[in-house]
DRENMI-557781 format. One record per atom (N, C-alpha, C, O): y, x, z. Coordinates in steps of 0.1 Angstrom, whole numbers, padded with zeros to 4 digits, always signed. Layout:
YXZ/...
//
This chain:
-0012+0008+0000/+0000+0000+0000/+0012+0009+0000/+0012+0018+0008/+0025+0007-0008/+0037+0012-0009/+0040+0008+0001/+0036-0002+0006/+0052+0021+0006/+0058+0019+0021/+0072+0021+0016/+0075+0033+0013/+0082+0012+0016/+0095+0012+0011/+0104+0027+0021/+0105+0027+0033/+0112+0039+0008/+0116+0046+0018/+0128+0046+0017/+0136+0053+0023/+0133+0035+0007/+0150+0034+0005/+0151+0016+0003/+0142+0010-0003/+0162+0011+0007/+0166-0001+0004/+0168-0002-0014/+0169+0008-0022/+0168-0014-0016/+0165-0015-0033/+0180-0009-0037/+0189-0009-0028/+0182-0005-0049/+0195+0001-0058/+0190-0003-0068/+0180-0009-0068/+0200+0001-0084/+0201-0002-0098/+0202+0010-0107/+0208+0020-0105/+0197+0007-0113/+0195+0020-0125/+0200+0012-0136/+0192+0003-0138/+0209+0014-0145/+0215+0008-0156/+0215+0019-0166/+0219+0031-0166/+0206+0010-0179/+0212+0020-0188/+0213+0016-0202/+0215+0004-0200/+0214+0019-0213/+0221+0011-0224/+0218+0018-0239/+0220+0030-0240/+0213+0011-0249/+0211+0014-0263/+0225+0004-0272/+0229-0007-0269/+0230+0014-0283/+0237+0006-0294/+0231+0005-0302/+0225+0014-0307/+0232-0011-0309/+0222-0012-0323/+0238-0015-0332/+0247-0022-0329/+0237-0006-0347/+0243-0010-0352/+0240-0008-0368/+0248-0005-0376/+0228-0008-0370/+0219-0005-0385/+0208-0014-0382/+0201-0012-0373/+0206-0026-0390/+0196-0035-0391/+0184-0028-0392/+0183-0018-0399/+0172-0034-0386/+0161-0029-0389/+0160-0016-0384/+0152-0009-0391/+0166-0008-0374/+0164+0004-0372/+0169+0010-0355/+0179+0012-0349/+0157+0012-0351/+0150+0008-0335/+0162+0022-0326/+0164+0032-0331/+0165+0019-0316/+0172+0028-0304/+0167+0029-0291/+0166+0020-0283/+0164+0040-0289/+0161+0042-0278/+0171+0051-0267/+0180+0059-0270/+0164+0044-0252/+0177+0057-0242/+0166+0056-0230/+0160+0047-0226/+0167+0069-0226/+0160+0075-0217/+0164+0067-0202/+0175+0069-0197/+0156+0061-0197/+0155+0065-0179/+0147+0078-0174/+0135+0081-0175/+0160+0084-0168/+0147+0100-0163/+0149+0094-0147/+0160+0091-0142/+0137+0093-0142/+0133+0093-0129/+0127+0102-0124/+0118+0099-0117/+0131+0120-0127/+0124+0127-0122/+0133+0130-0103/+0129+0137-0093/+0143+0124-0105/+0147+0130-0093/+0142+0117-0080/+0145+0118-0068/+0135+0109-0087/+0129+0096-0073/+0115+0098-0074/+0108+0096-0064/+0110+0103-0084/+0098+0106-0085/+0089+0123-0078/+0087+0133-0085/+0086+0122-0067/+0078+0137-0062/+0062+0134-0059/+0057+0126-0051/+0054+0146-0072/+0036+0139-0069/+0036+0145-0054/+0028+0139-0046/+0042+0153-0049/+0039+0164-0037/+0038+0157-0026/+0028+0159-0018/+0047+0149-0024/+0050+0140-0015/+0043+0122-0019/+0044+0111-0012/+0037+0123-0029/+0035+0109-0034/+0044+0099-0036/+0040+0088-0039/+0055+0103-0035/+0067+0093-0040/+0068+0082-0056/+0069+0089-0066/+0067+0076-0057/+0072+0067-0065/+0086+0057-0067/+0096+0057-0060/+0084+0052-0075/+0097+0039-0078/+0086+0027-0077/+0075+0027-0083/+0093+0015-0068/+0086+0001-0071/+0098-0007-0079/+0107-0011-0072/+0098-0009-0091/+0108-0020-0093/+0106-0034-0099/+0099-0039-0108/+0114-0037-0089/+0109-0048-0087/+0117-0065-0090/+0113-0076-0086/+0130-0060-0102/+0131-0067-0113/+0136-0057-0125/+0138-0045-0123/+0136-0065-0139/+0142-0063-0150/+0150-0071-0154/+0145-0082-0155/+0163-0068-0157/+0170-0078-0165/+0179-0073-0176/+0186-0064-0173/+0179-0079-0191/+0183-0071-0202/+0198-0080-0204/+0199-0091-0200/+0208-0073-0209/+0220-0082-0210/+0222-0079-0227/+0214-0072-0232/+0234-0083-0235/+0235-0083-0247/+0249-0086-0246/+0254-0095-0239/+0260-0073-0255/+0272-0076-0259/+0271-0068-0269/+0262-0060-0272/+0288-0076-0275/+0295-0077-0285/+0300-0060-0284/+0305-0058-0273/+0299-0050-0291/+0307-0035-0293/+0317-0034-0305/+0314-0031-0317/+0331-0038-0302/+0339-0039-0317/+0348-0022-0309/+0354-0021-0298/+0347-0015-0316/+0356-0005-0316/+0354+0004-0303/+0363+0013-0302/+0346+0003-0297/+0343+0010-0283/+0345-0002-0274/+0342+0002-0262/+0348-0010-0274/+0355-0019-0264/+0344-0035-0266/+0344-0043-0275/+0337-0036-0257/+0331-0047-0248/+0336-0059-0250/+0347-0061-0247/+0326-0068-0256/+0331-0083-0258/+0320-0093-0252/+0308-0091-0251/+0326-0104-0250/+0314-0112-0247/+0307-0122-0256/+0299-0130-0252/+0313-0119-0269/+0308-0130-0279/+0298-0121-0287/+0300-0109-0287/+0290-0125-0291/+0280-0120-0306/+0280-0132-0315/+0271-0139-0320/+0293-0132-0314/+0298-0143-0330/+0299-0133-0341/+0293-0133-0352/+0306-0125-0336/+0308-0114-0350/+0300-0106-0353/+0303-0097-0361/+0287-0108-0348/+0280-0094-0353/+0268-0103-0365/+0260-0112-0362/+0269-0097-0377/+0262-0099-0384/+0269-0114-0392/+0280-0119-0387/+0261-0120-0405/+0264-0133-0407/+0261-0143-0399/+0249-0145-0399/+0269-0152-0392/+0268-0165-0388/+0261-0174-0393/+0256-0183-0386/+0260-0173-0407/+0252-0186-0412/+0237-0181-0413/+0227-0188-0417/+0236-0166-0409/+0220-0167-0410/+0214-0162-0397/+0221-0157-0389/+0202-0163-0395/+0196-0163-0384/+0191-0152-0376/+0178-0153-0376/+0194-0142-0370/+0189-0131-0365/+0184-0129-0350/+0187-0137-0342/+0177-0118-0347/+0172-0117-0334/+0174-0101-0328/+0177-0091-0335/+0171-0101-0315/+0171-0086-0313/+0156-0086-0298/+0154-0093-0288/+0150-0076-0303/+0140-0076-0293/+0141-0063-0286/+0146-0054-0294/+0137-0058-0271/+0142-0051-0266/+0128-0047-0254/+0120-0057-0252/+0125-0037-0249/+0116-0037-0239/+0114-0022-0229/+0123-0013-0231/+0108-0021-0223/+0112-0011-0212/+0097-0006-0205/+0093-0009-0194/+0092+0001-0213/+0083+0010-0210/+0081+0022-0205/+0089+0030-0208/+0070+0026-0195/+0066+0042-0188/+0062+0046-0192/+0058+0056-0185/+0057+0047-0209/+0048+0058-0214/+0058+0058-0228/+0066+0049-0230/+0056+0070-0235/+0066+0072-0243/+0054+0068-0258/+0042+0073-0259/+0060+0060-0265/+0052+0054-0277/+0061+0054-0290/+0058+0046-0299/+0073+0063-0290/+0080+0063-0303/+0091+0052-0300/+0088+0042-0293/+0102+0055-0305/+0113+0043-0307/+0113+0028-0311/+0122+0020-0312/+0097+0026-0314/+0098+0012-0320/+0093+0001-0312/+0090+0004-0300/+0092-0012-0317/+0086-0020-0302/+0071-0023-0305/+0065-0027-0315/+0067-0021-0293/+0052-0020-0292/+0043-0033-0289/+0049-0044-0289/+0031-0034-0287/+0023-0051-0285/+0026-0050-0273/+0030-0039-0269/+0026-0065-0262/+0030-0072-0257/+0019-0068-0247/+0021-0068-0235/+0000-0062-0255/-0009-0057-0246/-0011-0049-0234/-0018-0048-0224/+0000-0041-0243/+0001-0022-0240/+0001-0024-0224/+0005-0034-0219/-0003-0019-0221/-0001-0013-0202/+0011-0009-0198/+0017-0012-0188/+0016+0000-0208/+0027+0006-0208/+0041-0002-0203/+0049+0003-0196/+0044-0017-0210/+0052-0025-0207/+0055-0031-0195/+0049-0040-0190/+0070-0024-0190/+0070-0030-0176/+0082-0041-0180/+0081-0049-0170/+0091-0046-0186/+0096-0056-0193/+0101-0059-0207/+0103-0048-0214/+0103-0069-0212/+0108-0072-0221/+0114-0087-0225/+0111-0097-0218/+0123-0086-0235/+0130-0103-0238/+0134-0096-0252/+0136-0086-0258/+0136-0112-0252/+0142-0115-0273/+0157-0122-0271/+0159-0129-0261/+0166-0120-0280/+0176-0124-0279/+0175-0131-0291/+0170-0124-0300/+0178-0145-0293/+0175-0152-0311/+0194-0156-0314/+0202-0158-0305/+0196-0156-0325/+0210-0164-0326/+0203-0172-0341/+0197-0168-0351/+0208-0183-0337/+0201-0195-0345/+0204-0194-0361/+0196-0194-0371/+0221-0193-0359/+0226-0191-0379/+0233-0208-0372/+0232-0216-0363/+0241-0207-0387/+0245-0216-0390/+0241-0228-0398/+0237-0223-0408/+0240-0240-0399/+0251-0248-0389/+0245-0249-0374/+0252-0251-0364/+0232-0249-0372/+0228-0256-0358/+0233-0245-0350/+0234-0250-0338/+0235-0234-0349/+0245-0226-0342/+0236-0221-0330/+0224-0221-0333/+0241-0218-0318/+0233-0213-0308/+0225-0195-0309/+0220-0189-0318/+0228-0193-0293/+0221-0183-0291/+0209-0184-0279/+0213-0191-0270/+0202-0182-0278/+0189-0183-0267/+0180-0168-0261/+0174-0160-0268/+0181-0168-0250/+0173-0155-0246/+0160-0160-0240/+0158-0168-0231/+0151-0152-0246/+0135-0152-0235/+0134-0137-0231/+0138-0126-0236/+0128-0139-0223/+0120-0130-0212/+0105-0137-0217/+0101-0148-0214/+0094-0125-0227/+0086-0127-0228/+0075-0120-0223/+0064-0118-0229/+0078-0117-0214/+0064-0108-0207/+0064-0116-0194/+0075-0122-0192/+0053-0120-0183/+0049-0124-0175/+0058-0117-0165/+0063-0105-0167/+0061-0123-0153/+0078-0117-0147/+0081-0108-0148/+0074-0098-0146/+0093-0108-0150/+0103-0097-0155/+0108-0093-0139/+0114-0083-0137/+0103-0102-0130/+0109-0103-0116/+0100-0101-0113/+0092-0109-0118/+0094-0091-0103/+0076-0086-0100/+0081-0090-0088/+0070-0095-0084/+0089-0092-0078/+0090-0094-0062/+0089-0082-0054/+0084-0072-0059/+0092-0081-0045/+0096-0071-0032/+0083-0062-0037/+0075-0062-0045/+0086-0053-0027/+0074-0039-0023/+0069-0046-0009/+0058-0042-0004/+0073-0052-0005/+0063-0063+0013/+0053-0067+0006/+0042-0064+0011/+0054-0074-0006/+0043-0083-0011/+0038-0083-0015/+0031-0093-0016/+0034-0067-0024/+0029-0058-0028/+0026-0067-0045/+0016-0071-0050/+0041-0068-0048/+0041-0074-0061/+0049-0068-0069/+0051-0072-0080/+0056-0054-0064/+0064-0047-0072/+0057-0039-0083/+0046-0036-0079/+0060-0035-0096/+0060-0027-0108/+0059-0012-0099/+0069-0008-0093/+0046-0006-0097/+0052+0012-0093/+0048+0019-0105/+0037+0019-0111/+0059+0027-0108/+0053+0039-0112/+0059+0052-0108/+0069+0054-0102/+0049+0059-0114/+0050+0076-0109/+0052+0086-0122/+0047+0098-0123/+0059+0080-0131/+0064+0088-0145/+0071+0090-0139/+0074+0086-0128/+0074+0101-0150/+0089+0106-0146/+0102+0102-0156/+0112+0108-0155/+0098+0090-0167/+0110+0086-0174/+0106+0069-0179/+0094+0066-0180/+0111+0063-0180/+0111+0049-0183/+0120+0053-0198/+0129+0061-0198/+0115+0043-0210/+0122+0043-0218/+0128+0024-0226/+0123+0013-0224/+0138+0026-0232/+0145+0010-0235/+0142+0015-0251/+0144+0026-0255/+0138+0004-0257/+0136+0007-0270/+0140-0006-0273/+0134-0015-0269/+0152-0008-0281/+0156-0023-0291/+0160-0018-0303/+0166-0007-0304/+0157-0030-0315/+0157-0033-0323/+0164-0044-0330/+0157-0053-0327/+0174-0049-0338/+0175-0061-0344/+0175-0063-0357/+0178-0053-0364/+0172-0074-0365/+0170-0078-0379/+0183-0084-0378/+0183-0096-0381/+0197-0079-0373/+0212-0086-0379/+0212-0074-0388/+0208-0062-0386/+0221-0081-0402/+0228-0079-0411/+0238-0068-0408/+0242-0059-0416/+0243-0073-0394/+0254-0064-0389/+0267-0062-0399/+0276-0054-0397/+0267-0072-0411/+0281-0075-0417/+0291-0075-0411/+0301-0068-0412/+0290-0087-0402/+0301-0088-0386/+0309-0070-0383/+0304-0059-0385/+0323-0076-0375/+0327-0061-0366/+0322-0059-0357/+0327-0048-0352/+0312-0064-0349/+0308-0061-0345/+0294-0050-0345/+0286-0050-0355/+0291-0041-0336/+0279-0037-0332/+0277-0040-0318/+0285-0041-0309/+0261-0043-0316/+0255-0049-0304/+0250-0036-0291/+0244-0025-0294/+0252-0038-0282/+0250-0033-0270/+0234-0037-0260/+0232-0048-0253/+0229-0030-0261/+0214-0036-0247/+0217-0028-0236/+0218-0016-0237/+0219-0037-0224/+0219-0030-0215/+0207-0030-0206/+0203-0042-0203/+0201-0021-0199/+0189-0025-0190/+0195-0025-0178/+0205-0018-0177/+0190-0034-0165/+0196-0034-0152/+0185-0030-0149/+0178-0032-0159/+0177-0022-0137/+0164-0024-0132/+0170-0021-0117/+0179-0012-0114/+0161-0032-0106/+0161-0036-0090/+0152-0024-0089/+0146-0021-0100/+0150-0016-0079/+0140-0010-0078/+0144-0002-0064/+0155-0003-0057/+0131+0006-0059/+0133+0012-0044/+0121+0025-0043/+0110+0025-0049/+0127+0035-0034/+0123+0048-0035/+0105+0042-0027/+0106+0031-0022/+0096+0047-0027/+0083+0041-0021/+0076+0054-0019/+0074+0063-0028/+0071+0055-0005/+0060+0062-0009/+0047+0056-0007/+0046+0046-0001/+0030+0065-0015/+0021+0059-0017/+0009+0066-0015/+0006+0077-0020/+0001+0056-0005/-0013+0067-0003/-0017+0074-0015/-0014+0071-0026/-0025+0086-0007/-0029+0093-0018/-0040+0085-0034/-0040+0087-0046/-0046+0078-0024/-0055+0070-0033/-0048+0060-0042/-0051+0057-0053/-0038+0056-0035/-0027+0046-0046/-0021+0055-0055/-0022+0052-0067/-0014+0065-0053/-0011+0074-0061/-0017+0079-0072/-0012+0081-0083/-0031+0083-0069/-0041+0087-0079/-0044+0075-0090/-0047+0077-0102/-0044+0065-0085/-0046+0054-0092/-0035+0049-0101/-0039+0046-0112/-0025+0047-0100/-0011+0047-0108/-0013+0055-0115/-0016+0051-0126/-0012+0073-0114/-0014+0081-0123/-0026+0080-0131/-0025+0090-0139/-0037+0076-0133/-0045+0078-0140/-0047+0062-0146/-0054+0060-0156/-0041+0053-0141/-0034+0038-0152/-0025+0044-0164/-0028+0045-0176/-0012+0049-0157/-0007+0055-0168/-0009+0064-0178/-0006+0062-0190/-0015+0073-0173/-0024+0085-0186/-0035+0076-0193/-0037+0078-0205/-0040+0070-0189/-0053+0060-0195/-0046+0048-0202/-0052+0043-0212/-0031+0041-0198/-0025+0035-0214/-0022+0048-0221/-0026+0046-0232/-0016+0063-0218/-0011+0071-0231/-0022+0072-0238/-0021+0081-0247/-0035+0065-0237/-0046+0070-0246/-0047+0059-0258/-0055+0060-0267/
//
């Protein structure tokens, strides 16, 4: 069982998409929460992806402008511990500790809609022994979108992740690391 050794904090980090069809990635390095010596890990224990508007360096809250309006685009986005290339991976993988789709409908029926398609994106506390651990030493964000990107705009993913310093018996430890080497296979 994880034994929480810090109260929960946030790790934020962020990919720009602004070439259709053509995948971004950005590093989480968690080598400085992560020690095998000590058995330390990360439990995190939500994910949440956000989506803006990027016109000129400067932050918007609309994604009206990005791409054509009258047609229909999406952006998919996900947040993996094993390193599998810049693109997005099956939904099977082990590797996946969250993901969501952003759709914008097109015109006329208009609309934008976000899912969270992986089974909770919110794993719950380290008490409950329902948190996400791992013992990599980097998390990666990998998104993608099929907009046109005609619009001034370019789009922004940002990752939030909940998460808390843990340490973990030896036998929990061995077991996380040899999950994750056994998805790199």
């Amino acid at each position: 069982m994880a034994k929480a050794k810090t109260g929960a904090f946030y790790l934020t980090e962020q990919v720009i998409l602004d070439v259709s069809n053509v995948a971004a990635q950005a590093n989480f390095s968690l080598s400085t929460y992560i020690d095998v010596a000590s058995k330390q890990g990360l439990a995190i224990e939500s994910v949440d992806f956000m989506f803006q508007g990027v016109n000129g360096g400067s932050y918007t809250q609309s994604l009206e402008s990005i791409g054509t309006n009258a047609l229909p685009w999406s952006i998919g986005v996900q947040l993996v511990d094993v390193q599998r290339g810049v693109g997005i991976i099956s939904d099977g993988d082990r590797a996946l500790v969250g993901s969501g789709t952003l759709i914008h409908q097109g015109d006329p029926t208009g609309g934008v809609s976000h899912e969270s398609n992986l089974y909770p994106d919110n794993y719950g506390p380290v008490a409950t022994e329902e948190a996400r651990l791992v013992v990599n030493s980097d998390l990666f964000l990998n998104s993608i979108s099929n907009s046109d990107f005609s619009g001034s705009d370019n789009l922004a993913v940002t990752c939030r992740i909940k998460c808390r310093i843990v340490t973990l018996s030896e036998r929990d430890f061995m077991a996380i690391a040899i999950t994750s080497s056994a998805a790199d296979n």
